[in-house]
Backbone as a ProteinNet text record, in pm:
[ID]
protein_1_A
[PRIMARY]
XXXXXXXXXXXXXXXXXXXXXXXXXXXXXXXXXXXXXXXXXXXXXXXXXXXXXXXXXXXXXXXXXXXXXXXXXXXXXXXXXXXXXXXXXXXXXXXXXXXXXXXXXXXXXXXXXXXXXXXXXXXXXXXXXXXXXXXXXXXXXXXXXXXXXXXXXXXXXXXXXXXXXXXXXXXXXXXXXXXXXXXXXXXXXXXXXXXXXXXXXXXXXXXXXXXXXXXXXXXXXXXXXXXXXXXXXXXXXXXXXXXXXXXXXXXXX
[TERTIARY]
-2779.7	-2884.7	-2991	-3121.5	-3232.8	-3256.6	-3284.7	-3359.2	-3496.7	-3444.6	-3510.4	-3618.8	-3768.4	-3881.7	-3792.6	-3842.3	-3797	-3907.2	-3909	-4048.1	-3983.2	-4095.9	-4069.1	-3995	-4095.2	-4074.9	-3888.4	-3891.3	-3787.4	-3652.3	-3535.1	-3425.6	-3320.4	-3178.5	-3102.8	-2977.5	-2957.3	-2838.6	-2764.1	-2621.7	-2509.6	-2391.7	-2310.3	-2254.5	-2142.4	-2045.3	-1935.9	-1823.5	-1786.2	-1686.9	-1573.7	-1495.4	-1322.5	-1347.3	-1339.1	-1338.3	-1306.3	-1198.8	-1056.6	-1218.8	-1115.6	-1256.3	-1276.2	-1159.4	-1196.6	-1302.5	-1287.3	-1371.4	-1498.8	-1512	-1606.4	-1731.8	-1601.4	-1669.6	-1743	-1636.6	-1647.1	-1782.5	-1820.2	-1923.8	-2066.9	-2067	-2153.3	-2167.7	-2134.9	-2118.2	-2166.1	-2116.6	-2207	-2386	-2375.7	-2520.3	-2602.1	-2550.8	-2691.6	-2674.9	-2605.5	-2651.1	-2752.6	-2714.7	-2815.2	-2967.3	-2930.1	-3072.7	-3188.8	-3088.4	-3118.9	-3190.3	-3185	-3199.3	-3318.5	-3341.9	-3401.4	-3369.7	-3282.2	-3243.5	-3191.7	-3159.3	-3186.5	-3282.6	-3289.3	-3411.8	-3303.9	-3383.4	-3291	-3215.1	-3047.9	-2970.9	-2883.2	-2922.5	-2801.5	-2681.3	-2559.5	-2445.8	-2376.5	-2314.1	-2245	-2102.8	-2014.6	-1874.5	-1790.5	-1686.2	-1600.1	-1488.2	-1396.1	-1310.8	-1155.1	-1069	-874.9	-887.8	-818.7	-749.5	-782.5	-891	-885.4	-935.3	-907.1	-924.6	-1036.3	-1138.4	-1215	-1277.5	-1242.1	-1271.8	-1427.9	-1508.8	-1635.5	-1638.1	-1700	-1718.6	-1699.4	-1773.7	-1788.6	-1636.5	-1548.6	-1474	-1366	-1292.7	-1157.3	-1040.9	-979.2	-813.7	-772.9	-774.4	-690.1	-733.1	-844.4	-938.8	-867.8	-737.1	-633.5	-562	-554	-415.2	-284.1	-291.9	-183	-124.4	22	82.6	95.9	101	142.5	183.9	315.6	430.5	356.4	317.4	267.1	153.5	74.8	-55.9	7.8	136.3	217.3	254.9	306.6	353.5	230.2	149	54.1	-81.6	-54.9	-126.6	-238.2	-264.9	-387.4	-399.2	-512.2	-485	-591.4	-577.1	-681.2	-725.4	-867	-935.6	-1019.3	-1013.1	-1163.6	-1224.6	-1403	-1505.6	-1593.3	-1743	-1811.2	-1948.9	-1932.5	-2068.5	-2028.5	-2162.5	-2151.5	-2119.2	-2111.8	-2000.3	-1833.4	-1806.2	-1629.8	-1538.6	-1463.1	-1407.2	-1389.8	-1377.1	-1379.6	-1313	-1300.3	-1214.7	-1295.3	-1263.1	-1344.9	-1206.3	-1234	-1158.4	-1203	-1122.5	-1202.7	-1242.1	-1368.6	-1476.6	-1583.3	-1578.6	-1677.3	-1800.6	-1932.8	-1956	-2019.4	-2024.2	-2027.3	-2138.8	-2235.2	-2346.2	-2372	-2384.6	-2414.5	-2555.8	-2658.4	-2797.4	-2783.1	-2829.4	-2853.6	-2983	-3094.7	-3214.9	-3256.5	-3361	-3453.2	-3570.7	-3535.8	-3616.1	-3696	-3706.6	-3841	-3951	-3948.6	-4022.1	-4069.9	-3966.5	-4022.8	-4039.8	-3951.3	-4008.3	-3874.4	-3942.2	-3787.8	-3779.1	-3694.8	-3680.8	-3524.5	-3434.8	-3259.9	-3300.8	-3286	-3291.4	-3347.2	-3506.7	-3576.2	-3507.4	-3433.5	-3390.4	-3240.1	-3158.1	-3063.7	-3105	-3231.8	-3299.7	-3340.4	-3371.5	-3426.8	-3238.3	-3181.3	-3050.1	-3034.3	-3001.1	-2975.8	-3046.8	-3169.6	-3303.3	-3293	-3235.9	-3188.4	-3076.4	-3003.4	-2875.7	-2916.2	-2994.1	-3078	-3136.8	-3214.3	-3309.6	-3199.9	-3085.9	-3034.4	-2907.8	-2881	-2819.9	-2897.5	-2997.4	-3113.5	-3153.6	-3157.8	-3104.4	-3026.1	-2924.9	-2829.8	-2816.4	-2899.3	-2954.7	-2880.6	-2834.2	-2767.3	-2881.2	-2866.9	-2935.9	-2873.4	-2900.5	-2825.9	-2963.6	-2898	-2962.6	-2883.2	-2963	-2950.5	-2879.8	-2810.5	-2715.7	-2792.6	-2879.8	-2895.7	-2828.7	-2821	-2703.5	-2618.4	-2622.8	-2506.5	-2564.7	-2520.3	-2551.7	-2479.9	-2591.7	-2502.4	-2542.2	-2506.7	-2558.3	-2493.3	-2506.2	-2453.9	-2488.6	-2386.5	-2406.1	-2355.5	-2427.3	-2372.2	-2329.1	-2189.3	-2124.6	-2074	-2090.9	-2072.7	-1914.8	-1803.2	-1641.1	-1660.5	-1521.1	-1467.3	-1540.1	-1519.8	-1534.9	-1718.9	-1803.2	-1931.3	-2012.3	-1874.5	-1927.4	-1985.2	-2112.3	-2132.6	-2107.5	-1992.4	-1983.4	-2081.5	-2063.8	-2121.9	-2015.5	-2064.3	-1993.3	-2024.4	-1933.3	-2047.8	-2019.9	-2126.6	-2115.3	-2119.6	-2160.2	-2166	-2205.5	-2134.3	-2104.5	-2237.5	-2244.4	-2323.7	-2266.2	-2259.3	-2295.2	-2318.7	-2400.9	-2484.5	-2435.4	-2476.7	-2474.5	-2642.4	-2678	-2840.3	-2799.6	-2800.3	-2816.8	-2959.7	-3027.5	-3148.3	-3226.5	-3244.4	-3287.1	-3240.6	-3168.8	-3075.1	-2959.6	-3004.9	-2848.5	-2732.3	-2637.1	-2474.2	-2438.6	-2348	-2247.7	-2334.7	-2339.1	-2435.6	-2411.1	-2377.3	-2341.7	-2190.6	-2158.9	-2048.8	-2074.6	-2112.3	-2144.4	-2006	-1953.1	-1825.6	-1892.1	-1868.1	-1883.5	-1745.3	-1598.7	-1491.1	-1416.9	-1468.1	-1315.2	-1230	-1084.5	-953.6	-987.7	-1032.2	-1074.4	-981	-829.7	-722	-715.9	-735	-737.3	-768.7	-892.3	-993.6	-890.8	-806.6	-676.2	-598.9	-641.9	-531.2	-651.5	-772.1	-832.6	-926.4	-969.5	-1072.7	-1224.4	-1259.4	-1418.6	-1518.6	-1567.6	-1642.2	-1680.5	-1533.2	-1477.6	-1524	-1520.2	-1630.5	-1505.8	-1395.1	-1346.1	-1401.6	-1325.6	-1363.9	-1429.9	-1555.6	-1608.3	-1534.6	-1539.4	-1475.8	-1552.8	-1540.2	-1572.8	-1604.3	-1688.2	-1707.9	-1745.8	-1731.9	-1781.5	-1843.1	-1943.8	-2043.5	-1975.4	-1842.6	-1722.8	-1717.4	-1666.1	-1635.4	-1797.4	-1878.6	-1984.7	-2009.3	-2014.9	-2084.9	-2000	-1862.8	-1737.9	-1746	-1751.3	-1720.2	-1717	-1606.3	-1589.5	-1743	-1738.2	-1863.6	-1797.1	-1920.6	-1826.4	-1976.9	-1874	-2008.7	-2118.9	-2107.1	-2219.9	-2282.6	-2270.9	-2379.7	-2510.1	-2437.3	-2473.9	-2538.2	-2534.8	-2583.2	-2698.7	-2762.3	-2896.7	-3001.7	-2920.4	-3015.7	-3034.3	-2922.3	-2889.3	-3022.2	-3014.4	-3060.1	-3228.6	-3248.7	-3369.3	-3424	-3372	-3451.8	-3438.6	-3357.1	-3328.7	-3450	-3485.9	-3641.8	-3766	-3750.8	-3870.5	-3899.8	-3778.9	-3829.2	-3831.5	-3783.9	-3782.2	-3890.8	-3955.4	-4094.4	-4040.4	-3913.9	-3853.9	-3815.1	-3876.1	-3826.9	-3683.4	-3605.2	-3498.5	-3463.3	-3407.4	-3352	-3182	-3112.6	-2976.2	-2937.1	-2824.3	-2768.8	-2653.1	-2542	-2457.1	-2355.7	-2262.7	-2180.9	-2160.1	-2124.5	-2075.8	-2217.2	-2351.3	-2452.1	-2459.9	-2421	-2423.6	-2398.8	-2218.8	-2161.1	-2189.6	-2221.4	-2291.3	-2395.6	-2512.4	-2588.6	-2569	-2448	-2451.3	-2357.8	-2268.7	-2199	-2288	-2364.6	-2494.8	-2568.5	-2593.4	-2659	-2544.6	-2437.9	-2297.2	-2282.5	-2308.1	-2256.5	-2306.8	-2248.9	-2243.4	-2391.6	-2397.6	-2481.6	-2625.5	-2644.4	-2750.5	-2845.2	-2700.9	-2744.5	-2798.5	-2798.1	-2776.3	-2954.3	-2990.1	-3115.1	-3206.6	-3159.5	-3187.4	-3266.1
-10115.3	-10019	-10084.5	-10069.9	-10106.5	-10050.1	-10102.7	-10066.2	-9954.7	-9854	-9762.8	-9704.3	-9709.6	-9690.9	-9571.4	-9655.9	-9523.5	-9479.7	-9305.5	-9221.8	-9213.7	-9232	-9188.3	-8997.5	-8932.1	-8781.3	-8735.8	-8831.6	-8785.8	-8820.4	-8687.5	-8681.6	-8678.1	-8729.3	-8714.1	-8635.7	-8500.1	-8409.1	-8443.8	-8475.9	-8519.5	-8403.6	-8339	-8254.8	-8310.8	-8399.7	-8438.5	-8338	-8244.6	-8171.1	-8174.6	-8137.2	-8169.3	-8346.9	-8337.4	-8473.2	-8512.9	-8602.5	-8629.5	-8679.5	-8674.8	-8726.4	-8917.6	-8981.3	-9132.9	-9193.9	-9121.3	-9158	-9110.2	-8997.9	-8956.4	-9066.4	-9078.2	-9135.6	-9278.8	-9358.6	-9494	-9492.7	-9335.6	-9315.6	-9320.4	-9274.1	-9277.3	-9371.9	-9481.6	-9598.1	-9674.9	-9696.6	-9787.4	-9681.7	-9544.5	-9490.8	-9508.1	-9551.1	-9614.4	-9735.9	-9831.2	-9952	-9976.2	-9870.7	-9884.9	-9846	-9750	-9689.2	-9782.8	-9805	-9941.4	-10064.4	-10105.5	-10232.7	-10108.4	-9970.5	-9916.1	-9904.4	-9886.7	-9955.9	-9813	-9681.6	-9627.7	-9459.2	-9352	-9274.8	-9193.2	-9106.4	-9031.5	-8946.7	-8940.9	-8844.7	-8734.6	-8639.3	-8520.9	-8478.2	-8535.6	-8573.6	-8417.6	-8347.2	-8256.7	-8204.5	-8179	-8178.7	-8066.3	-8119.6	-7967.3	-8066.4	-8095.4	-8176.9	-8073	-8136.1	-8091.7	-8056.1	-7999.3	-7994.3	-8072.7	-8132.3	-8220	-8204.2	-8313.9	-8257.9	-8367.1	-8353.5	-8523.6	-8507.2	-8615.5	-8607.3	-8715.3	-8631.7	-8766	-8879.2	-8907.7	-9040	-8999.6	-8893.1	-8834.7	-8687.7	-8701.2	-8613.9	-8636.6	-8513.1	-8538.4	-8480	-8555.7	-8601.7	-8430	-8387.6	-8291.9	-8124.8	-8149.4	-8063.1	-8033.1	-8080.2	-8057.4	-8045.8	-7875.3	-7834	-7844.4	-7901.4	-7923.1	-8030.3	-8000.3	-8172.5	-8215.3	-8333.6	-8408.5	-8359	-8333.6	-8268.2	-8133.4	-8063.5	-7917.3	-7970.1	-8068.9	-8102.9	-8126.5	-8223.7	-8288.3	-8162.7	-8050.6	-7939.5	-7827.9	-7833.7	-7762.9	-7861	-8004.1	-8073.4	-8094.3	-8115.4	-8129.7	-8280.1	-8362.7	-8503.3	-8493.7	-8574.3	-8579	-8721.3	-8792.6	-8865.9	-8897.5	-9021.6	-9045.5	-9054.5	-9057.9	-9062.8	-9090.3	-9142.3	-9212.7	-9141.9	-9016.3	-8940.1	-8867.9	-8795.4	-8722.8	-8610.2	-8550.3	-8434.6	-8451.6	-8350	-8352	-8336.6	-8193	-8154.2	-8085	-8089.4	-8000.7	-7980.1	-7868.6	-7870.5	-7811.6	-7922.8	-7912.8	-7892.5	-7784.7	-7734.4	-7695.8	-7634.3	-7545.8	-7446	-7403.4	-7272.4	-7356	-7425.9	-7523.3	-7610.4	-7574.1	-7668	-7764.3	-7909.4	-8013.3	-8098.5	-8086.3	-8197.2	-8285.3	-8425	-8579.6	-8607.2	-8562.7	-8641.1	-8766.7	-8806.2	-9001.3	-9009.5	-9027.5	-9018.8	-9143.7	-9149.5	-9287.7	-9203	-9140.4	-9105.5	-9127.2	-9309	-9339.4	-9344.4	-9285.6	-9223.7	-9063	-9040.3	-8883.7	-8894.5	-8862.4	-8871.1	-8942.6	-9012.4	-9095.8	-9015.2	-8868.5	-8805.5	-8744.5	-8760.5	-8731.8	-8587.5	-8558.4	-8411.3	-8306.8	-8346.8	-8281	-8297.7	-8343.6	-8357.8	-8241.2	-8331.2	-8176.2	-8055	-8006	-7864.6	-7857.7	-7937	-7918.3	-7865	-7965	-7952.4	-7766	-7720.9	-7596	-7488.7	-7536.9	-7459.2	-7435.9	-7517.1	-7502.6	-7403.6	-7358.3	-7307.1	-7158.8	-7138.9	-7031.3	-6962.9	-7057.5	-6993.8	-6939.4	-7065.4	-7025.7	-6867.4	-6892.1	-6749.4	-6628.2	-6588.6	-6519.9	-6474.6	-6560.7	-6540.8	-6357.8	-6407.4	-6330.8	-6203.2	-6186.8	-6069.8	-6091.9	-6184.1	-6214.2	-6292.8	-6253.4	-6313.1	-6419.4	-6551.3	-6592.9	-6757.9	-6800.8	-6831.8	-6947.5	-7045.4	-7130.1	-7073.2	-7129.2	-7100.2	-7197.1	-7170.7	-7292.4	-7389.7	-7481.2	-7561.9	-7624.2	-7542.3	-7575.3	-7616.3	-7733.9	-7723.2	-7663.6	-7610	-7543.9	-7383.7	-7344.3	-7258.2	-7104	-6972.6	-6899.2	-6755.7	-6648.5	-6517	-6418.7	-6336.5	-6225.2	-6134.3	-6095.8	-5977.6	-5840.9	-5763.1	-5672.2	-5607	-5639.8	-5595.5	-5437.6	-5398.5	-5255	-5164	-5246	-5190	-5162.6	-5233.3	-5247.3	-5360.8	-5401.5	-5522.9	-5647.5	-5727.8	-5819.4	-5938.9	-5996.3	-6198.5	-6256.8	-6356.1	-6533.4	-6599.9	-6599.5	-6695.9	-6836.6	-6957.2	-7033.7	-7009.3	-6985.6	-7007.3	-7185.3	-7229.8	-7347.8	-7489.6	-7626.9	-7740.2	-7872.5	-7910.1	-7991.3	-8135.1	-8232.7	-8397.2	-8501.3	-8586.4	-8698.3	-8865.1	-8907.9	-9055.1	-9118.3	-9194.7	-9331.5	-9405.2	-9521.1	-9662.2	-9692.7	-9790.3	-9793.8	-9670.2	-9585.8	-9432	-9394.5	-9456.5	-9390.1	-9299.6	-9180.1	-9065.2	-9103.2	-9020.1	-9014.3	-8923	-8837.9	-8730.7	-8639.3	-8491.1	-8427.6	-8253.9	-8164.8	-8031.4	-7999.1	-7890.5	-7792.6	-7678.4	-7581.2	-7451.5	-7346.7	-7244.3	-7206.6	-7081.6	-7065.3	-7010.6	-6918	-6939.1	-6885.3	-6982.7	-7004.8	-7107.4	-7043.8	-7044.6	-6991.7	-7016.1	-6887.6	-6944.4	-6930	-6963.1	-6967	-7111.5	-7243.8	-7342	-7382.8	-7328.5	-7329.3	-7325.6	-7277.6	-7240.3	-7338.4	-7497	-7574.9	-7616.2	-7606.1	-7704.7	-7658.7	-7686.3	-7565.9	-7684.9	-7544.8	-7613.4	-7691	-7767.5	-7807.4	-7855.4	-7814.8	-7865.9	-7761.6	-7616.5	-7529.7	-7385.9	-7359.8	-7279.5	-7151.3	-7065.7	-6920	-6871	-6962.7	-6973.9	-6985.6	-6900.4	-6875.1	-6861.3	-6947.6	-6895.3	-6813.3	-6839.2	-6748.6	-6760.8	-6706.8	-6759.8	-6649.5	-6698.1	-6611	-6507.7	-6525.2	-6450.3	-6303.7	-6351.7	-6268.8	-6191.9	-6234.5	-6169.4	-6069.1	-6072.6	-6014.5	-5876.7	-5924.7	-5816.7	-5871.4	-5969.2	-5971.3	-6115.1	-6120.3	-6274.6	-6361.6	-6463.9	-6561.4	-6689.2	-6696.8	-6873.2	-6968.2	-7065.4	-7195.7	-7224.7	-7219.2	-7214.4	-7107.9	-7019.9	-6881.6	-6953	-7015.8	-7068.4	-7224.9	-7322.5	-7423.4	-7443.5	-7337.7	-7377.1	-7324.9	-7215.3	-7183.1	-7321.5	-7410.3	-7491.7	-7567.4	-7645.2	-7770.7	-7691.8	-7570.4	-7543.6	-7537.9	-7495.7	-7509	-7669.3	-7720.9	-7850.5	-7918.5	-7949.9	-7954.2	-7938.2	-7806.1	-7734.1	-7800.3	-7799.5	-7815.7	-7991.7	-8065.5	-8192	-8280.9	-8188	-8206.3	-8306.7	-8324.7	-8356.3	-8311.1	-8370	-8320.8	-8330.5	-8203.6	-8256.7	-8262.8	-8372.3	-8405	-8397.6	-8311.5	-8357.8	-8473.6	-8531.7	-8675	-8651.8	-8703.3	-8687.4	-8771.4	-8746.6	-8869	-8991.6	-8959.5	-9081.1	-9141.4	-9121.4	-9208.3	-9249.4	-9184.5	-9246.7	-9355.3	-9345.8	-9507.4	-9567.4	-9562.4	-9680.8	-9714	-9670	-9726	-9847.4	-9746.4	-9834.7	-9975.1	-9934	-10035.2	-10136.1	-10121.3	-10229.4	-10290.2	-10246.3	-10287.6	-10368.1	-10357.5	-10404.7	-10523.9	-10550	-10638.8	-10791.1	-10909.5	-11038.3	-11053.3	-11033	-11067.4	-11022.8	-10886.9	-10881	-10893.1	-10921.6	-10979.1	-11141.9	-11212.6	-11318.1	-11343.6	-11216.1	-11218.9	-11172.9	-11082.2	-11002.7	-11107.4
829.7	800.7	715	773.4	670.3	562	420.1	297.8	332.3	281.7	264.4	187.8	217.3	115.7	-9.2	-114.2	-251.5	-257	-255.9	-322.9	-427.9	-553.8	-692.6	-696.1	-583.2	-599.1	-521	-461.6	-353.3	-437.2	-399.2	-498.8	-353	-361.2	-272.2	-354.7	-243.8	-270.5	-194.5	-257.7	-186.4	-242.7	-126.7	-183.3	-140.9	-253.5	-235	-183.1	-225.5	-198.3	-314.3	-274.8	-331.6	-388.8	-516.3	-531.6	-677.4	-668.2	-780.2	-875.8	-1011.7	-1110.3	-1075.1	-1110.9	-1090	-993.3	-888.7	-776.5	-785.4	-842.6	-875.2	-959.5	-1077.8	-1202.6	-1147.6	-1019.9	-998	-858.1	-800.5	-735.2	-814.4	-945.3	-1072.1	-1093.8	-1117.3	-1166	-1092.5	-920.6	-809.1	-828.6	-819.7	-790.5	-947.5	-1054.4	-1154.4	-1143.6	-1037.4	-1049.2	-908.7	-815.1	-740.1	-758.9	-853.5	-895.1	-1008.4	-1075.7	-1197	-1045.6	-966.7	-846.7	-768	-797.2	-696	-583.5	-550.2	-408.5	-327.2	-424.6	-396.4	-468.1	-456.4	-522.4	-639.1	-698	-782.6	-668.9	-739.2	-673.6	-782	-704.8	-739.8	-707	-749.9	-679.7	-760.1	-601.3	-619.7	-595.3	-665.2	-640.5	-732.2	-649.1	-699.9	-732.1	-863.5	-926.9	-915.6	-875.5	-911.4	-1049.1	-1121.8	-1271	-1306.9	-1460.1	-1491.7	-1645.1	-1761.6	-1869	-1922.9	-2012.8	-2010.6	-2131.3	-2224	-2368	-2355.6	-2395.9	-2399.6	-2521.5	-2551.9	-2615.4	-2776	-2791.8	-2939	-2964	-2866.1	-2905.3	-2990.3	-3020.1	-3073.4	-2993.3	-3034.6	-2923.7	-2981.3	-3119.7	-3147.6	-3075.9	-3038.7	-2970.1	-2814	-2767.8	-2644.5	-2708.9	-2667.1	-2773.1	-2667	-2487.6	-2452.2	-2477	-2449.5	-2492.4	-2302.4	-2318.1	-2166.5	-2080.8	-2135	-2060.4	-2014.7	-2037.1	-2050	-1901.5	-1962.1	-1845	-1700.8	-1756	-1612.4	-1534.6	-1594.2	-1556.9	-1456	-1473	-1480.5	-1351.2	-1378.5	-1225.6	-1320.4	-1456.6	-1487.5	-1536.4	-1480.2	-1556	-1672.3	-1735.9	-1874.9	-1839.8	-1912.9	-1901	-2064.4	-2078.2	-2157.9	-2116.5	-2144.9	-2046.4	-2150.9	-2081.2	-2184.4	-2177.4	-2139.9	-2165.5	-2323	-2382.9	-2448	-2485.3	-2564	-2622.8	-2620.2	-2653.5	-2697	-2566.7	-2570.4	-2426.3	-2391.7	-2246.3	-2122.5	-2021.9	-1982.4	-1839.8	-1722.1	-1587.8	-1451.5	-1377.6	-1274.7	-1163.1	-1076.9	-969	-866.7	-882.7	-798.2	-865.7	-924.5	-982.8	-1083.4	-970	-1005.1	-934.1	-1079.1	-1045.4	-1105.6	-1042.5	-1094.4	-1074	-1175.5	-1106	-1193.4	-1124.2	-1210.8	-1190.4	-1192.8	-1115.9	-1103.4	-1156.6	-1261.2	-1256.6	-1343.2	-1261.2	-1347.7	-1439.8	-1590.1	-1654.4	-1704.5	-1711.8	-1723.2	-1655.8	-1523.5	-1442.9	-1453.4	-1551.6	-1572.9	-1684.5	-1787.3	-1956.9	-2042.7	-2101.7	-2150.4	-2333.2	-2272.5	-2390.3	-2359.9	-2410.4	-2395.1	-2397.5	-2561.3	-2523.3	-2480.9	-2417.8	-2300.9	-2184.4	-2208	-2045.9	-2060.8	-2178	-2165.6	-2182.4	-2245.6	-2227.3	-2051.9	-1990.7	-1892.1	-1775.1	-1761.7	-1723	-1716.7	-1893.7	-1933.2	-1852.1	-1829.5	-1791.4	-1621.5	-1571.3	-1412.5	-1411.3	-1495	-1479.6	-1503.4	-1627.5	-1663.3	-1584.5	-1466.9	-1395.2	-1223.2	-1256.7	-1107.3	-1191.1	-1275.6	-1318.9	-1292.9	-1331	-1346.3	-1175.4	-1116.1	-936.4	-915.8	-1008.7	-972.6	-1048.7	-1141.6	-1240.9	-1342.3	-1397.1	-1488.1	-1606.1	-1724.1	-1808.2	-1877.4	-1898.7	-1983.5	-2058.3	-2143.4	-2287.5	-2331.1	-2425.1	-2484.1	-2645.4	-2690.6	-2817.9	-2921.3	-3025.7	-3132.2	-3172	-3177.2	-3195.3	-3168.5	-2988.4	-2911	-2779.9	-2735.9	-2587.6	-2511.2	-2377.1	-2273.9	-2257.4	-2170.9	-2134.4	-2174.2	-2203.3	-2290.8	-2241.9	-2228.6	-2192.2	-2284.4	-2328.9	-2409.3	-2324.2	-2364.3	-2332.8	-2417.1	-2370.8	-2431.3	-2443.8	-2554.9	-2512	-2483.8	-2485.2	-2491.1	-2560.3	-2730.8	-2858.7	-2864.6	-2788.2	-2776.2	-2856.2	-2913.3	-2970.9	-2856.5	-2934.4	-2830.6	-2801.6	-2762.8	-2796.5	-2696.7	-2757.6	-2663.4	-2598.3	-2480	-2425.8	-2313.7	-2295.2	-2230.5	-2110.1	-2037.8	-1829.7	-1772.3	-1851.3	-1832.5	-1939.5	-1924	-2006.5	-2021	-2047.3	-2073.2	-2116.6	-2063.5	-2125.3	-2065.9	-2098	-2035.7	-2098.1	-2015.4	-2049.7	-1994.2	-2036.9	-2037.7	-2038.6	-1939.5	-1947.6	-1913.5	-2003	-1948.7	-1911.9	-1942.8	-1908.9	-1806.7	-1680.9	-1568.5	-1625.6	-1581.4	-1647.4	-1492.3	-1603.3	-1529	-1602.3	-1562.7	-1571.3	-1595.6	-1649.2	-1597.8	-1672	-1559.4	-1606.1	-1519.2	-1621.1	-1543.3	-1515.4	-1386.1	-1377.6	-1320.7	-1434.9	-1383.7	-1303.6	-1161.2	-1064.4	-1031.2	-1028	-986.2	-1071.6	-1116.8	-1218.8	-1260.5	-1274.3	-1310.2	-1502	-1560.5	-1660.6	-1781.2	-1742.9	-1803.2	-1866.9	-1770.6	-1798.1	-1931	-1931.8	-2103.3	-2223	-2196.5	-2339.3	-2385.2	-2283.1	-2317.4	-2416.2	-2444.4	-2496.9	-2580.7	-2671.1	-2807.8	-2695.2	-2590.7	-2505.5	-2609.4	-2565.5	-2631	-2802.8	-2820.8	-2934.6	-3032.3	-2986.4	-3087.5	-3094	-3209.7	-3199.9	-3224.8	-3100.6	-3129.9	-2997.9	-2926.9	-2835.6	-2686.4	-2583	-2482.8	-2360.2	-2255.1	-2153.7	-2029.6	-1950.3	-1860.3	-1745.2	-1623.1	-1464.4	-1468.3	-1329	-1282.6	-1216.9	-1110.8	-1086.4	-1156.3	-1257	-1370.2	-1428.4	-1469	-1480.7	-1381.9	-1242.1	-1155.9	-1097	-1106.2	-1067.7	-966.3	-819.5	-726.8	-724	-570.7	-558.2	-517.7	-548.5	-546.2	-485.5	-387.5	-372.9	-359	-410.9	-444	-333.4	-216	-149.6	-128.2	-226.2	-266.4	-411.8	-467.2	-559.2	-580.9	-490.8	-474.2	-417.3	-348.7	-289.2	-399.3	-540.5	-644.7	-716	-754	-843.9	-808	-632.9	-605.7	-611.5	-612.8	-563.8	-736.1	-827.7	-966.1	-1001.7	-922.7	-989.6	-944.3	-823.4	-805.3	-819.9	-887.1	-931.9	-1057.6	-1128.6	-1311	-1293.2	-1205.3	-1238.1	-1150.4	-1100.7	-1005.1	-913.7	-807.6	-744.7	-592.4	-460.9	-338.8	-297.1	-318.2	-259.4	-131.2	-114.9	17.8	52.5	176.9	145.8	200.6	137.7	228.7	231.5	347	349.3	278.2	197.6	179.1	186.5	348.8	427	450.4	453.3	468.1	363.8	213.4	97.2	75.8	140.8	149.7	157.6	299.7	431.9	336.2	263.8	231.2	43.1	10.1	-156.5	-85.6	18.5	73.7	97.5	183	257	112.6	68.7	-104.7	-184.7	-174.4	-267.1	-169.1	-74.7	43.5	-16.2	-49.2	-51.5	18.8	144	237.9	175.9	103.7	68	-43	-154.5	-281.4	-253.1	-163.7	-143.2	-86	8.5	38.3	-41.1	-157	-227.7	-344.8
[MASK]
+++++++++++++++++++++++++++++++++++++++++++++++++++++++++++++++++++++++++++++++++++++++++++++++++++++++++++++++++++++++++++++++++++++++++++++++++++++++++++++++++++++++++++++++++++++++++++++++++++++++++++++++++++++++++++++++++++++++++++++++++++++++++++++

C-alpha cells in the first residue's frame, strides 16, 4: 500500500471493538510513533476493554482496595500505565477513546486540551438531555443527582488521563455508557474518596448501547477539535502501521 497524503485537518476513527488493554496500549504506542514520522494523520482510536484495573503514573497502589486473589476471582487484570492521574476501572459498556493527536498543530496547551476532551463528553451527554459539568478541581466529567432524601450528589459519568510525548497524546477518556457500575468498589475512582460513579444507562432509566452513543462522541470530537473525521477500519489500520514498521521502508525512508 502507498503512503498516504496527511491533511493536517483530517482525523481517523477506528473503532476497535472488544479489545484486551495490552494490545490496546501496544496499538498506542506503534500510532504516536507513526504520528511523531507523520506517516500517519491524527487518530481517534475507539474501544471497549475486558475487566481491567490501571493505576497511572501519579497514582497510589493503596487506592485498590481489592486484593489479587479477589481480582483473579472476579476476571479483572490490573496494570500500571504511564498516563496521568491515579485509578480506574474500564469494562464493558465503557466506551474508551485514545486521541492520537499532534498538538502542536493545534495548541500546545495540556490542560486546554483536557478541558477540551471534558467538553466533547458534555456536549455528547447533553445529546441526550442530560446535563452534566466540570467539577473544580477535578478532572472529568460530572452529574448531579438528586437521592431519595432530595439531597443532591456528584457524580462522575466519565474519566480522564493523558499522556505527551513530544505534544503527540495517548490514552485519553472513559465514557460509562452501560458499565456494570459495581466494579468501581474495588477501587477509591480516581483516587477521590466519597465520589461515585455513574452511566448514562443509569441516568436515562433505559438500556443504551454504545453505538447510540458513538456517532455523538466522534461528531463533537470534530467539531471542538476543528477536525474531519474520517472512519478507518482496523484492519486497514494494520496494513498500513505494518507497511510503515516494515524493514523495507525504513530503509527507503
Amino acid at each position: 500500500m502507498e503512503s498516504l497524503p496527511i491533511s493536517e485537518k483530517k482525523c481517523w476513527v477506528v473503532d476497535a471493538g472488544f479489545l484486551p488493554y495490552e494490545p490496546a496500549f501496544d496499538l498506542q504506542r506503534r500510532l504516536v510513533a507513526a504520528r511523531k514520522a507523520n506517516s500517519v494523520p491524527d487518530v481517534l482510536l475507539l474501544c471497549e476493554h475486558p475487566h481491567v484495573i490501571t493505576l497511572g503514573r501519579n497514582g497510589h497502589r493503596e487506592h485498590l482496595l481489592a486484593s489479587q486473589h479477589l481480582l483473579r476471582q472476579m476476571n479483572v487484570e490490573f496494570h500500571s500505565t504511564d498516563r496521568g492521574g491515579d485509578i480506574t476501572y474500564h469494562g464493558p459498556g465503557q466506551i474508551v477513546g485514545y486521541p492520537i493527536l499532534n498538538l502542536a498543530a493545534i495548541r500546545r496547551d495540556v490542560a486546554w486540551y483536557v478541558r477540551q476532551l471534558e467538553e466533547v463528553m458534555i456536549c455528547a451527554t447533553a445529546d441526550f438531555g442530560i446535563e452534566a459539568h466540570r467539577e473544580e478541581g477535578m478532572t472529568g466529567v460530572w452529574v448531579e443527582r438528586k437521592a431519595e432524601d432530595a439531597r443532591a450528589t456528584v457524580e462522575k459519568l466519565a474519566a480522564i488521563g493523558v499522556h505527551l510525548s513530544r505534544w503527540v497524546t495517548s490514552h485519553g477518556f472513559a465514557y460509562n455508557v452501560s458499565t456494570d457500575l459495581r466494579y468501581f468498589d474495588l477501587i477509591v475512582p480516581c483516587g477521590l474518596q466519597g465520589k461515585r460513579a455513574v452511566s448514562l444507562e443509569a441516568l436515562l432509566g433505559r438500556i443504551v448501547n454504545k453505538s447510540e452513543v458513538i456517532p455523538h462522541i466522534v461528531r463533537h470530537f470534530g467539531g471542538i477539535f476543528g477536525r474531519e473525521m474520517e472512519s478507518v477500519s482496523l484492519d486497514v489500520l494494520e496494513e498500513i502501521l505494518h507497511e510503515q514498521e516494515s524493514p523495507a521502508h525504513a530503509a527507503v525512508g
